[in-house]
Every structure is written in C-alpha cells, then in structure tokens.
C-alpha positions, 0 to 999 in steps of 0.5 A: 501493482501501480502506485495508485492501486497500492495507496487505495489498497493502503487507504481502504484496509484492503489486506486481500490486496496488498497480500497479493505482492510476493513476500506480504503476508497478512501481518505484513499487509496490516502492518503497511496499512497502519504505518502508511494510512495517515501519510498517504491520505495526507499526499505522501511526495514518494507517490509521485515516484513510479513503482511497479511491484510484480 
C-alpha cells in the first residue's frame, strides 16, 4: 500500500481497505480513520516520508 493510498483510505472511512494490511482488524482500521483523519486532511509532514506496508 503506497502512502497516498493509505491516506485516501484514512480520508474517505474506507475500513475494507485499510483491513487488508496484516494484523488491521476492523476496530483497528476504525481507530486509524478517527485518530488520523484531521491530520492527514490538514498535510501531515510524515506523508512525505515513502511507506510501503506489505
């Protein structure tokens, strides 16, 4: 998952997506999406960073 997929997942509540990185449940997914959402609308720094999750 590319960095930019991982934030438009965060950004549009797409649990399905983010469930499909090993070890994200459901709770886990929600959880990403509520504490993530508001930074990462607002340009998170750590988004420039390249992160691969396989």
């Amino acid at each position: 998952m590319t960095p930019s997929s991982f934030a438009l997942a965060v950004i549009t509540d797409n649990v399905a997506t983010l469930t499909k990185i090993p070890g994200v449940g459901k709770k886990t997914a929600q959880r990403l999406i509520l504490e993530l959402k508001d930074k990462i609308k607002t340009g998170a720094p750590f988004l420039s960073a390249p992160v691969f999750i396989h």
